[in-house]
Structures are given as C-alpha cells and as structure tokens.
PDB file of N, CA, C, O and CB in Angstrom:
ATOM      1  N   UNK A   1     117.255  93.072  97.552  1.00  0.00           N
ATOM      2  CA  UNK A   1     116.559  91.933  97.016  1.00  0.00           C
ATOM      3  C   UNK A   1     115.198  91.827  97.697  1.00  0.00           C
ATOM      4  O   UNK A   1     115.006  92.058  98.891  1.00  0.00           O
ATOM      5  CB  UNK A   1     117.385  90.641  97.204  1.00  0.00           C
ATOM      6  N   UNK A   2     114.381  91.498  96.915  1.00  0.00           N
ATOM      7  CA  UNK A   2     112.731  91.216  97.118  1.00  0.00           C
ATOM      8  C   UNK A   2     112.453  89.713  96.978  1.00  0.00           C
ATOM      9  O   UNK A   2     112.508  89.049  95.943  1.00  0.00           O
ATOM     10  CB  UNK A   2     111.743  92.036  95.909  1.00  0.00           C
ATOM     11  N   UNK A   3     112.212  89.395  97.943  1.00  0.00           N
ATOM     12  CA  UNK A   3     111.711  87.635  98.648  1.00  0.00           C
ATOM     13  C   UNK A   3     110.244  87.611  98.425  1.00  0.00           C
ATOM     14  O   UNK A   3     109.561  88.117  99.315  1.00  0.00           O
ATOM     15  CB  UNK A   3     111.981  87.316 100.665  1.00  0.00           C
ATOM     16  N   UNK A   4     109.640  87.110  97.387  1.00  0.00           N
ATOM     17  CA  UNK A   4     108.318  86.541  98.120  1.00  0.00           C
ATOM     18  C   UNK A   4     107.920  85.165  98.132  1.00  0.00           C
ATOM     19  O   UNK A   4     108.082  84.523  97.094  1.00  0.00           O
ATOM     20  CB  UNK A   4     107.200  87.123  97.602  1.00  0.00           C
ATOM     21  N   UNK A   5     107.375  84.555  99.237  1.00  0.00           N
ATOM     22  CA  UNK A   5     107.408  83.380  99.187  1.00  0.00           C
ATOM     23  C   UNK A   5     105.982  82.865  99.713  1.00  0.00           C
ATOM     24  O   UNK A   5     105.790  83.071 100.911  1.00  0.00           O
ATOM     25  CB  UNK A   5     108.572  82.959  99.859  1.00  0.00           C
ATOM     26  N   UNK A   6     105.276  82.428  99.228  1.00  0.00           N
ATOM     27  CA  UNK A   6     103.945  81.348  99.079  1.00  0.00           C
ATOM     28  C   UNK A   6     103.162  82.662  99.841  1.00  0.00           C
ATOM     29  O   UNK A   6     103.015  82.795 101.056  1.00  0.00           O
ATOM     30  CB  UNK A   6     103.977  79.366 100.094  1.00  0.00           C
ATOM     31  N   UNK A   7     102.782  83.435  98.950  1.00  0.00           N
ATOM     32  CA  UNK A   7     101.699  84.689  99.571  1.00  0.00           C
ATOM     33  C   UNK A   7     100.653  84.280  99.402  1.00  0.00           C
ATOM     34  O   UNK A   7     100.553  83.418  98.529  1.00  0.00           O
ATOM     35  CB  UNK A   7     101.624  86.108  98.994  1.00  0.00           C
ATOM     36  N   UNK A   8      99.698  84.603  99.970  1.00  0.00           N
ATOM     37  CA  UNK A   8      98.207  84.316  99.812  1.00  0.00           C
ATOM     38  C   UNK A   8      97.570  85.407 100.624  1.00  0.00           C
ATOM     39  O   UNK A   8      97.945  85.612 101.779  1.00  0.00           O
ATOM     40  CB  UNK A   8      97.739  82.799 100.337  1.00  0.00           C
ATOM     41  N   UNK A   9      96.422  86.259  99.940  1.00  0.00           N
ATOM     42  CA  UNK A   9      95.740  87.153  99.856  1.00  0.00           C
ATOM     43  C   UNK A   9      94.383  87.133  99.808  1.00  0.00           C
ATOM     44  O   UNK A   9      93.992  87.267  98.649  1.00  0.00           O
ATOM     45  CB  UNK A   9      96.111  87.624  99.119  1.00  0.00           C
ATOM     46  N   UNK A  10      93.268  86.987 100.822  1.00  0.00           N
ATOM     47  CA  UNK A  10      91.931  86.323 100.512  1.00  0.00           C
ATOM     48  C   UNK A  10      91.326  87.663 101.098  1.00  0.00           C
ATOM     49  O   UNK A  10      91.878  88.172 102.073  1.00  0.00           O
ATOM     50  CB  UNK A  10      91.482  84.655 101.296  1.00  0.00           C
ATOM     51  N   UNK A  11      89.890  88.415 100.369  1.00  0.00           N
ATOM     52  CA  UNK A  11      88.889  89.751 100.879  1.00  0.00           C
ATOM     53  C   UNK A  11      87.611  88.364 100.794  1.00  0.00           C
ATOM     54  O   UNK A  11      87.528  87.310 100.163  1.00  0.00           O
ATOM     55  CB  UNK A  11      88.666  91.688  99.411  1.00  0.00           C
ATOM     56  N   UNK A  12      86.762  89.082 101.803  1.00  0.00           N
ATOM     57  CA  UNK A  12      85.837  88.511 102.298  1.00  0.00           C
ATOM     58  C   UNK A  12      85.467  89.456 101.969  1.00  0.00           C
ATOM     59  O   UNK A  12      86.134  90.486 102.077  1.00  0.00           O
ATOM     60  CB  UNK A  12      85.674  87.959 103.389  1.00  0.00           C
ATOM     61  N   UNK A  13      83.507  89.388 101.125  1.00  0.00           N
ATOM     62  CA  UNK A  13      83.085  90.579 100.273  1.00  0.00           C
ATOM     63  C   UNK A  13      82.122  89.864 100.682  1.00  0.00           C
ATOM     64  O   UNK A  13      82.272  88.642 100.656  1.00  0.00           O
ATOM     65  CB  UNK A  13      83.438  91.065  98.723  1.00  0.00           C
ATOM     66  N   UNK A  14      80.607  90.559 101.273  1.00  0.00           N
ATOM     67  CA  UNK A  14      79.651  90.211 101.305  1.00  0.00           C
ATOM     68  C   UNK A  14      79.332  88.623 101.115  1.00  0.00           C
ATOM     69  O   UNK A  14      78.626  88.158 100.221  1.00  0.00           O
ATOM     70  CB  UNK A  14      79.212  90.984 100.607  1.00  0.00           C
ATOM     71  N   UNK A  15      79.900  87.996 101.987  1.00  0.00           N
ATOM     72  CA  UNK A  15      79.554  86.270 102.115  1.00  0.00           C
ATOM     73  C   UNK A  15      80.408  85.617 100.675  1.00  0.00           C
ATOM     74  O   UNK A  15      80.193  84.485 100.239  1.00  0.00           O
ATOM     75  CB  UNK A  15      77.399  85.870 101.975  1.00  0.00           C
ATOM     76  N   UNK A  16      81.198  86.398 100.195  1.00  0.00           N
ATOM     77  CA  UNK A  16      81.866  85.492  99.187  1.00  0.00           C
ATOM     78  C   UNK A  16      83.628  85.858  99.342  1.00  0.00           C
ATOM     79  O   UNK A  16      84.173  86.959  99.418  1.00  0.00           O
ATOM     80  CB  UNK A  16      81.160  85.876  97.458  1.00  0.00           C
ATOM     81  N   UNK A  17      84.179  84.598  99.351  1.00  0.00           N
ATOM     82  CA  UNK A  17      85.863  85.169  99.064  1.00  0.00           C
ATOM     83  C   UNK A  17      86.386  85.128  98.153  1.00  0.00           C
ATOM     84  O   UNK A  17      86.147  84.462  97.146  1.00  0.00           O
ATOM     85  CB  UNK A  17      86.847  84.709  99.609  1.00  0.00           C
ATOM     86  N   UNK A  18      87.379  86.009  98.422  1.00  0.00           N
ATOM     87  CA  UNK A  18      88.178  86.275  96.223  1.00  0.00           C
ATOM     88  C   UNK A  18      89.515  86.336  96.759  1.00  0.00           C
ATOM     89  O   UNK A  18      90.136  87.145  97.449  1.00  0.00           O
ATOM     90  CB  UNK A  18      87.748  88.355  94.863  1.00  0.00           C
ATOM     91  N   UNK A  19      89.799  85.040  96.132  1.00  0.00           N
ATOM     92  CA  UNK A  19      91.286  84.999  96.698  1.00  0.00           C
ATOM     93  C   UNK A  19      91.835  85.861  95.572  1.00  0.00           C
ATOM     94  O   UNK A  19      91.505  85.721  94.395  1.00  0.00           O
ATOM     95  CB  UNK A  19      92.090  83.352  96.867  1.00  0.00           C
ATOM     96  N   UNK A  20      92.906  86.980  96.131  1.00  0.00           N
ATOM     97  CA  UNK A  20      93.715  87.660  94.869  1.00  0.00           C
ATOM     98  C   UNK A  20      94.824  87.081  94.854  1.00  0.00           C
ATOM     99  O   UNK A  20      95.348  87.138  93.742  1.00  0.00           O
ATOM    100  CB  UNK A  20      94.006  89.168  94.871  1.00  0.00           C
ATOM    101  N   UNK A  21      95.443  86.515  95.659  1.00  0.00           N
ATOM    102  CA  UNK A  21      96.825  86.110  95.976  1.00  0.00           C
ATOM    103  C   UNK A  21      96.957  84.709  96.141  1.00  0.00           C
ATOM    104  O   UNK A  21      97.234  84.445  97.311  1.00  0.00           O
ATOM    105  CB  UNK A  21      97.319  86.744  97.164  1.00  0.00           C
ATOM    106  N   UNK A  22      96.858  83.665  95.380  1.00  0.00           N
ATOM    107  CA  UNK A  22      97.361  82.089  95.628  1.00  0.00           C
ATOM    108  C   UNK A  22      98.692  81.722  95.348  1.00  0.00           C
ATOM    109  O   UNK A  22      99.128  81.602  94.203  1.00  0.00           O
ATOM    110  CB  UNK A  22      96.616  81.118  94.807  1.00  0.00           C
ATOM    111  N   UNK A  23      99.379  81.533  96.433  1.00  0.00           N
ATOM    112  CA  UNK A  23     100.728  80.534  96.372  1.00  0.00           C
ATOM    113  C   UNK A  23     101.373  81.680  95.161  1.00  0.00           C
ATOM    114  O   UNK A  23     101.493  81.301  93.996  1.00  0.00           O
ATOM    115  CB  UNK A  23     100.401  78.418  95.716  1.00  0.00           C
ATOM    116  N   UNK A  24     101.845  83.387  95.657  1.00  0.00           N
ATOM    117  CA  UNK A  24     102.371  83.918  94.911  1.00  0.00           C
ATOM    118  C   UNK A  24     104.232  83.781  95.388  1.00  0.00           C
ATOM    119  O   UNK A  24     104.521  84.218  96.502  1.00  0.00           O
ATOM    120  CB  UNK A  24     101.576  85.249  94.847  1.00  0.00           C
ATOM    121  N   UNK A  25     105.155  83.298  94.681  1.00  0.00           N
ATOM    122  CA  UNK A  25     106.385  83.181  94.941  1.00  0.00           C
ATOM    123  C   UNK A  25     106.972  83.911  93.931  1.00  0.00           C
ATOM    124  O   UNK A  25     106.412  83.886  92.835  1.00  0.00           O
ATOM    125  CB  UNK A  25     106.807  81.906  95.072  1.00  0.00           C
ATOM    126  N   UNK A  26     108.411  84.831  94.121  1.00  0.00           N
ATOM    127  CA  UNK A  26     109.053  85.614  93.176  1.00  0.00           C
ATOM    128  C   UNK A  26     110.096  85.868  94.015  1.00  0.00           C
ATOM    129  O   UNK A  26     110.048  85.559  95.205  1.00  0.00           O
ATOM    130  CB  UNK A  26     108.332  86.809  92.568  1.00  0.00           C
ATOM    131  N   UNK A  27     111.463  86.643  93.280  1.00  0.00           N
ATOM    132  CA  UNK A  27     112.471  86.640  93.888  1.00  0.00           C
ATOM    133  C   UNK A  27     112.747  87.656  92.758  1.00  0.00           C
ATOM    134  O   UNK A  27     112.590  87.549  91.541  1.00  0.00           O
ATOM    135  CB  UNK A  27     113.253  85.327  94.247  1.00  0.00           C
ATOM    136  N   UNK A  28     113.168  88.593  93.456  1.00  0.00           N
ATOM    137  CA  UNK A  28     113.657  90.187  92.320  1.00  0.00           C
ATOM    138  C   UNK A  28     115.160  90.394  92.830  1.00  0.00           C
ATOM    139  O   UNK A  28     115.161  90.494  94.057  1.00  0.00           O
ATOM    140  CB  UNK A  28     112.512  92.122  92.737  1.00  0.00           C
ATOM    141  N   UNK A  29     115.985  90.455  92.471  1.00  0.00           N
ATOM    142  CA  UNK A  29     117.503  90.423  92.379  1.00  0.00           C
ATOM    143  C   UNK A  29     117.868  92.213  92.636  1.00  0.00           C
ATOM    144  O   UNK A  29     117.275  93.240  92.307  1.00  0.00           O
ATOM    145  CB  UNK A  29     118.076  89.684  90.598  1.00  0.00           C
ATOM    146  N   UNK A  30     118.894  91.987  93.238  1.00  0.00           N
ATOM    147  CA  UNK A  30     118.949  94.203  93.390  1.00  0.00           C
ATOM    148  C   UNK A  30     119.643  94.393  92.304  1.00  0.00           C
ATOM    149  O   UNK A  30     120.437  93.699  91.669  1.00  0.00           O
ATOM    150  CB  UNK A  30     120.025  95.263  94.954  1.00  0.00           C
ATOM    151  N   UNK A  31     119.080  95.785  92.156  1.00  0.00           N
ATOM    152  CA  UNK A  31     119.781  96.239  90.424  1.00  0.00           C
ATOM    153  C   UNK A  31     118.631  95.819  89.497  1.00  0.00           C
ATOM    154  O   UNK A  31     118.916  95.911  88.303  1.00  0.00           O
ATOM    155  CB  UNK A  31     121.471  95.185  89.808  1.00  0.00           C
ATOM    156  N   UNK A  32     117.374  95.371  89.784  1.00  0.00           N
ATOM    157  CA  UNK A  32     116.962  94.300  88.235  1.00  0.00           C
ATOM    158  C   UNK A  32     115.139  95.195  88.623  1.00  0.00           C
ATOM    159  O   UNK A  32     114.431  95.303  89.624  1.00  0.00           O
ATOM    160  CB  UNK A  32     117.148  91.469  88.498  1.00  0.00           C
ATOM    161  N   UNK A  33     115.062  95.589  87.372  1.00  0.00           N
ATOM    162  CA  UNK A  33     113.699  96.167  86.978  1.00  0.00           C
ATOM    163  C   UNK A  33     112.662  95.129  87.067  1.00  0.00           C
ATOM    164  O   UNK A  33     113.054  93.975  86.893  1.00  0.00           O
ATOM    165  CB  UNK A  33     113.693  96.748  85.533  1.00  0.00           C
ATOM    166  N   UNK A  34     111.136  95.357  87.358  1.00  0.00           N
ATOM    167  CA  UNK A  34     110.146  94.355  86.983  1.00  0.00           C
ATOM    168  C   UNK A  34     109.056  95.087  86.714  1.00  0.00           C
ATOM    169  O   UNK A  34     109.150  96.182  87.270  1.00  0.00           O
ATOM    170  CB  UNK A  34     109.856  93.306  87.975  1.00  0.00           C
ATOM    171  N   UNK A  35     108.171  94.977  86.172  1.00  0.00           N
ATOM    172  CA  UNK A  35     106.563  95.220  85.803  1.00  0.00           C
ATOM    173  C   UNK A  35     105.745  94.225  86.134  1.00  0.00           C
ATOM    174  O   UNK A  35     106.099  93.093  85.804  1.00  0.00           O
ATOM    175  CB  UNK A  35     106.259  95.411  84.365  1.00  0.00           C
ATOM    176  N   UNK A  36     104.325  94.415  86.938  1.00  0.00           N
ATOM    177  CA  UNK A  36     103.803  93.335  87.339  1.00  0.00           C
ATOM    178  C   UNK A  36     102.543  94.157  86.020  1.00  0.00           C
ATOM    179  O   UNK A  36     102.313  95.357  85.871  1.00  0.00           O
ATOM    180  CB  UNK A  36     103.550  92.973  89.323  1.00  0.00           C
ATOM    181  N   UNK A  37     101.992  93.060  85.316  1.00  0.00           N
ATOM    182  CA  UNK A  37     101.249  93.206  84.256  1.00  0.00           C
ATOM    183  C   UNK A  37     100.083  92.259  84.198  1.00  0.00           C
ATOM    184  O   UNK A  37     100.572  91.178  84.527  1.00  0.00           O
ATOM    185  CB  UNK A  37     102.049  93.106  83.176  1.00  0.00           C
ATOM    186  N   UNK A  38      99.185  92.136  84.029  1.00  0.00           N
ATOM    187  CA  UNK A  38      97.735  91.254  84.083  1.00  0.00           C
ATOM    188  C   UNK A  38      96.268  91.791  83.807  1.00  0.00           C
ATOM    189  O   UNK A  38      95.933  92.963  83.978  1.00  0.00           O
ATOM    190  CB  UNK A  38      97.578  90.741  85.472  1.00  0.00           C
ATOM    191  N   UNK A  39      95.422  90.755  83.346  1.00  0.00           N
ATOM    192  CA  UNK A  39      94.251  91.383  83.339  1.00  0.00           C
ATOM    193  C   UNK A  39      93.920  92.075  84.436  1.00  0.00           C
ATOM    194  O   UNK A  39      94.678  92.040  85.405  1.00  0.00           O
ATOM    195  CB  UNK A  39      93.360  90.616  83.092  1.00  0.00           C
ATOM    196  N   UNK A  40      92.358  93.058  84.486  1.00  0.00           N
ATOM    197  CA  UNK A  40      91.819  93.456  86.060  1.00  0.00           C
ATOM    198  C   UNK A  40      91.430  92.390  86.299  1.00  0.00           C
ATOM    199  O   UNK A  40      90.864  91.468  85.711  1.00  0.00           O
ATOM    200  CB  UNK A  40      90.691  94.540  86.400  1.00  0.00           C
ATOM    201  N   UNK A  41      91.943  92.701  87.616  1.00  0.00           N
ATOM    202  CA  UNK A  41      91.313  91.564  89.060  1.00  0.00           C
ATOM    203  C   UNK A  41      92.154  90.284  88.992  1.00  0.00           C
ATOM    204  O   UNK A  41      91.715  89.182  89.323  1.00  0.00           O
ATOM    205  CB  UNK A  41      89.377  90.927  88.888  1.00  0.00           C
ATOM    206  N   UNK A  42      93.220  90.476  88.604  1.00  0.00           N
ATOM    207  CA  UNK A  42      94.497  89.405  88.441  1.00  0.00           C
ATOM    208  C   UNK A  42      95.277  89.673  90.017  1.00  0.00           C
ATOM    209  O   UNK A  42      95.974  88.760  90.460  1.00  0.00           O
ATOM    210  CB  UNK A  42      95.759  89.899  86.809  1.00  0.00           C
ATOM    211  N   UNK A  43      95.130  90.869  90.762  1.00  0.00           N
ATOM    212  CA  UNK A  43      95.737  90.611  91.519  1.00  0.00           C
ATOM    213  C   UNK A  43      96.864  91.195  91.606  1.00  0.00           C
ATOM    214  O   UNK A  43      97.767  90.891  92.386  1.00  0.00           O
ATOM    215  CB  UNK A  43      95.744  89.682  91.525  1.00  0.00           C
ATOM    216  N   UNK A  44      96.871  92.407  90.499  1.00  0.00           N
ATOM    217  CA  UNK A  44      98.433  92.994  90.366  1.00  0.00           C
ATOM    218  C   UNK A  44      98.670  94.075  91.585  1.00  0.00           C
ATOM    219  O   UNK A  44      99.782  94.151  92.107  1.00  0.00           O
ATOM    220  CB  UNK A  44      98.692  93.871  88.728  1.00  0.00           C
ATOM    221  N   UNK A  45      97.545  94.934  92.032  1.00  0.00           N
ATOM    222  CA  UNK A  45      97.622  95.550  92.834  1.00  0.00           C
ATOM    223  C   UNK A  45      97.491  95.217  94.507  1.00  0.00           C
ATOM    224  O   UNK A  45      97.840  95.939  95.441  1.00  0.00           O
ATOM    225  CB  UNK A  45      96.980  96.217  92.353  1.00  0.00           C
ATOM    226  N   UNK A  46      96.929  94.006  94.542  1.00  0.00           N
ATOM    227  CA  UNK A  46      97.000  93.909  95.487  1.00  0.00           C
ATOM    228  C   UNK A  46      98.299  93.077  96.049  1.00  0.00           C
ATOM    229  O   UNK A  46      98.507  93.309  97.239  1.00  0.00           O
ATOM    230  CB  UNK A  46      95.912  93.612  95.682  1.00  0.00           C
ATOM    231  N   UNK A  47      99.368  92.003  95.340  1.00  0.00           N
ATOM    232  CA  UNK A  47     100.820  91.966  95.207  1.00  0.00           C
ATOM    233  C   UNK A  47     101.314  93.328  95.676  1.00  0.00           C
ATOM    234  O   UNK A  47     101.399  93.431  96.900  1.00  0.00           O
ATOM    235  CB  UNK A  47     101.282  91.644  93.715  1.00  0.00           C
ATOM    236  N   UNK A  48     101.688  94.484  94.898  1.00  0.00           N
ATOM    237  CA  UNK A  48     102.204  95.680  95.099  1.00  0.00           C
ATOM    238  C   UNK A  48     101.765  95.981  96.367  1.00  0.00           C
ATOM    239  O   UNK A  48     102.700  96.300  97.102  1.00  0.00           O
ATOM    240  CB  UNK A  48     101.886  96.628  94.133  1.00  0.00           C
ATOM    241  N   UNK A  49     100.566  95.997  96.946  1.00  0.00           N
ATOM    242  CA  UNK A  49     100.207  96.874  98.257  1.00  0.00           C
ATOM    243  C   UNK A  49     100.569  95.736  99.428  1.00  0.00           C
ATOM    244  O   UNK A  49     100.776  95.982 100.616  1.00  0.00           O
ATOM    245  CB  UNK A  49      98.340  97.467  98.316  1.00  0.00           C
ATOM    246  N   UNK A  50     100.593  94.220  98.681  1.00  0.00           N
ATOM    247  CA  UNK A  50     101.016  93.239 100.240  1.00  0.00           C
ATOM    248  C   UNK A  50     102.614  93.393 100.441  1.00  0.00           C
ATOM    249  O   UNK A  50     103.209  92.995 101.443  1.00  0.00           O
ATOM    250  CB  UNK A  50     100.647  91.195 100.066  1.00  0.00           C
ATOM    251  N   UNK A  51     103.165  93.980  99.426  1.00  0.00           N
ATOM    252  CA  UNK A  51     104.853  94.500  99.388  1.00  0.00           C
ATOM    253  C   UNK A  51     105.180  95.733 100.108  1.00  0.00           C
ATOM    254  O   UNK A  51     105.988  95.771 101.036  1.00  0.00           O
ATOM    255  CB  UNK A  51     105.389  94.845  97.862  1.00  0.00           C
ATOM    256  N   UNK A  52     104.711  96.462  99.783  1.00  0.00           N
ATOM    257  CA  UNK A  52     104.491  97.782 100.835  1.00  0.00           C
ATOM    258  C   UNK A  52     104.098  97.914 101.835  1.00  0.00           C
ATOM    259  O   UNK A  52     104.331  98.931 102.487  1.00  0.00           O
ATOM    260  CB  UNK A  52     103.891  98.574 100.606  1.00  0.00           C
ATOM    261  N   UNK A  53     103.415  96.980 102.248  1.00  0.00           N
ATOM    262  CA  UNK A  53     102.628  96.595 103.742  1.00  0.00           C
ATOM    263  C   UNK A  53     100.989  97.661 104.477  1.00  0.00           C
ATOM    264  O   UNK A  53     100.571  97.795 105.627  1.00  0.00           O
ATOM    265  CB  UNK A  53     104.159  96.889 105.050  1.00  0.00           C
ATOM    266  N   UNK A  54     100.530  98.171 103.221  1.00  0.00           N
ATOM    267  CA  UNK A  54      99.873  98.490 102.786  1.00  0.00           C
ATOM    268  C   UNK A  54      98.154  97.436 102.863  1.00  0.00           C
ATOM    269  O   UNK A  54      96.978  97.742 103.056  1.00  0.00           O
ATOM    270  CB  UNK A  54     100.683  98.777 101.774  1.00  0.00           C
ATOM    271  N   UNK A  55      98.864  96.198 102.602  1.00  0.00           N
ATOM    272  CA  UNK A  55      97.667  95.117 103.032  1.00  0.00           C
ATOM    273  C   UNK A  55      98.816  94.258 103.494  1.00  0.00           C
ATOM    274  O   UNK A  55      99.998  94.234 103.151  1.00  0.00           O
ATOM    275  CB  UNK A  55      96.441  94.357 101.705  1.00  0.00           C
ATOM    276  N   UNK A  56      98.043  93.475 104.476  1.00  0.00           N
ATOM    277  CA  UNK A  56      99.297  92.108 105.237  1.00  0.00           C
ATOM    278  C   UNK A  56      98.266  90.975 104.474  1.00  0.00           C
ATOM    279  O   UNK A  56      97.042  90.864 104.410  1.00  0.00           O
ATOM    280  CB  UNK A  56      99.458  91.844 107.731  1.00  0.00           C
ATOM    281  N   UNK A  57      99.686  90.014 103.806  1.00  0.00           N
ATOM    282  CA  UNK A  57      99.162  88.473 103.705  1.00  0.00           C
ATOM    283  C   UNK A  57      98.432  88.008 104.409  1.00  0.00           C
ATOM    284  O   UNK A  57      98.548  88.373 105.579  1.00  0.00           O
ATOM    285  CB  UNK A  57      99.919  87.591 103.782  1.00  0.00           C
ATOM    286  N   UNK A  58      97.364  87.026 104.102  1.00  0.00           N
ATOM    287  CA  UNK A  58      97.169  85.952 105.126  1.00  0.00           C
ATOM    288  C   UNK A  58      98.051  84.899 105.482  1.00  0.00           C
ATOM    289  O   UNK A  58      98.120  84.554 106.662  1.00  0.00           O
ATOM    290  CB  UNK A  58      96.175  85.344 104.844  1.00  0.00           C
ATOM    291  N   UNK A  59      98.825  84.273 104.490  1.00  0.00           N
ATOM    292  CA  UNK A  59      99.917  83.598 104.863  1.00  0.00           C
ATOM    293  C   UNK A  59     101.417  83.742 103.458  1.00  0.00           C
ATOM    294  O   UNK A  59     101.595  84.363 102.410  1.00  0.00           O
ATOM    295  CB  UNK A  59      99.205  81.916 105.154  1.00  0.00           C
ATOM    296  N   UNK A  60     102.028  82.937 104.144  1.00  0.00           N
ATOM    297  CA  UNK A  60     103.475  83.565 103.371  1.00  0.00           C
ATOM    298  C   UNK A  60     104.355  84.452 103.858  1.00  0.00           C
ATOM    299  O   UNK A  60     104.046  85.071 104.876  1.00  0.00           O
ATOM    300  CB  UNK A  60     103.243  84.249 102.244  1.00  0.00           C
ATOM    301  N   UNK A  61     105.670  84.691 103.195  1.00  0.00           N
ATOM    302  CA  UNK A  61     106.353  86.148 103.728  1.00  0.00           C
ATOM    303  C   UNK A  61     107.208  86.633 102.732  1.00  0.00           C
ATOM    304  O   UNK A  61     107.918  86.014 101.940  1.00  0.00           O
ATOM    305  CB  UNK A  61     107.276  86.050 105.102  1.00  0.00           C
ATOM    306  N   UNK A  62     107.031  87.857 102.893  1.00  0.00           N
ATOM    307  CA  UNK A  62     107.873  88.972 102.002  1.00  0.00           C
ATOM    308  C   UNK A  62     108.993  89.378 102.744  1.00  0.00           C
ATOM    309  O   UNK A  62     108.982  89.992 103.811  1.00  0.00           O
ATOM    310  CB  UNK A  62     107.053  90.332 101.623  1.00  0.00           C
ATOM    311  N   UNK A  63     110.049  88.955 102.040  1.00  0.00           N
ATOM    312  CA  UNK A  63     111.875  89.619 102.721  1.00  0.00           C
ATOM    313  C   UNK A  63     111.747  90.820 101.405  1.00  0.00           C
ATOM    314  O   UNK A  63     111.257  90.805 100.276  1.00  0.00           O
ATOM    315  CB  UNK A  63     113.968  87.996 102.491  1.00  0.00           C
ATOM    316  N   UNK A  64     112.515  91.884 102.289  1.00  0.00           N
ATOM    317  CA  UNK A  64     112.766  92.907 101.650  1.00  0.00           C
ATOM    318  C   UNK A  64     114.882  93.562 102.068  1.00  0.00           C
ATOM    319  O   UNK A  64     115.175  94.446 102.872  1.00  0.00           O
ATOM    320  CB  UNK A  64     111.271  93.983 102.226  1.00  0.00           C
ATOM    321  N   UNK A  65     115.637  92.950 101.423  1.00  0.00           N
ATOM    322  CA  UNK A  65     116.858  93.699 102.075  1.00  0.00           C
ATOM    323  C   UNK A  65     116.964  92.515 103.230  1.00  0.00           C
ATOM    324  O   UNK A  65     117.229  93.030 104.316  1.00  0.00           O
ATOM    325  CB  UNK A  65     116.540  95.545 102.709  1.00  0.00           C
ATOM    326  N   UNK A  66     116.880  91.601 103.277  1.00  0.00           N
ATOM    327  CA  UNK A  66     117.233  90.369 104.651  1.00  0.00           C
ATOM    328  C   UNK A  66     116.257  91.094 105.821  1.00  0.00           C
ATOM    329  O   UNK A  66     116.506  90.588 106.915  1.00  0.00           O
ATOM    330  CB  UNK A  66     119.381  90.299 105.351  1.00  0.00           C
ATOM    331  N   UNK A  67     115.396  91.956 105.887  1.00  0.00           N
ATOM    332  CA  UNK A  67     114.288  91.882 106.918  1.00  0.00           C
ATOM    333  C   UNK A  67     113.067  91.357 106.200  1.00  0.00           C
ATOM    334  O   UNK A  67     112.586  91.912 105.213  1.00  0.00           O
ATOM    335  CB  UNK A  67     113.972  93.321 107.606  1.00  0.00           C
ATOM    336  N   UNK A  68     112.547  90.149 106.807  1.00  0.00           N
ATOM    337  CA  UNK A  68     111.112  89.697 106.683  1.00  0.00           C
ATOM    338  C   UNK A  68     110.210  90.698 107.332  1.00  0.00           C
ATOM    339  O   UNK A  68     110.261  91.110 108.491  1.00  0.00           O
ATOM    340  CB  UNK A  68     110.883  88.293 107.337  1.00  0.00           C
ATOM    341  N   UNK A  69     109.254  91.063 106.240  1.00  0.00           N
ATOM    342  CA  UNK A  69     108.424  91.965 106.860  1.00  0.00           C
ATOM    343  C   UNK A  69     107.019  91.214 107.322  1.00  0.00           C
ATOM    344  O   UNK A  69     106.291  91.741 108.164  1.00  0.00           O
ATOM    345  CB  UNK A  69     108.198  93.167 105.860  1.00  0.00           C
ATOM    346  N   UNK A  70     106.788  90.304 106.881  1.00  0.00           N
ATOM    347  CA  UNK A  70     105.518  88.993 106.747  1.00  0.00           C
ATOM    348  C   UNK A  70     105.982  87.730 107.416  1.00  0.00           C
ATOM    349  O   UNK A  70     105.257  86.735 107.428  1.00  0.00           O
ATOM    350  CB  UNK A  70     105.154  88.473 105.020  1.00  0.00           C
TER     351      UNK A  70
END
C-alpha cells in the first residue's frame, strides 16, 4: 500500500516559486493499478519522482509498505 498524505512540492526558479505539489493526499490499495494523468506542468511527474524519493517533499509524508519514507 501507497500512503500519501498532505505533500507539498515547491522549485524556486529564478526569484519565482511553482508550487507543483499542494496538499497532494492519495491512498493506493496493494493489488490496485493507477495512472497519474494531467495537463503539462500539473505536477504528474514530479508526484512520481517525490514517491521514488527521487525529489523529497517539502512537507507531508509518503508510507510505502508501513515504512514512511517522508
């Protein structure tokens, strides 16, 4: 099972921030397929890479299997 709970994801880009990640919460069940789908710059990839640990939240936490990795 995949936990996510109140993620938030902010890049600081040349004096401006882009939050990709506001107050993202989800809960994926084991056994159960998902597709994360959205316009560009929705934020789909950067979800996927704060799951992988690939990028760390700024706040929130991701359980993966009953270990919090966030």
């Amino acid at each position: 099972m995949i936990v996510i709970d109140s993620v938030d994801k902010t890049y600081h880009l040349k004096g401006n921030d882009v939050e990709a990640l506001k107050k993202v919460s989800l809960t994926i069940e084991d056994g159960t397929i998902y597709g994360v789908i959205g316009y560009s710059g929705a934020g789909k990839s950067t979800l996927v890479r704060c799951i992988n640990l690939l990028e760390v939240p700024d706040s929130g936490s991701i359980t993966v299997n009953g270990t919090q990795l966030t």
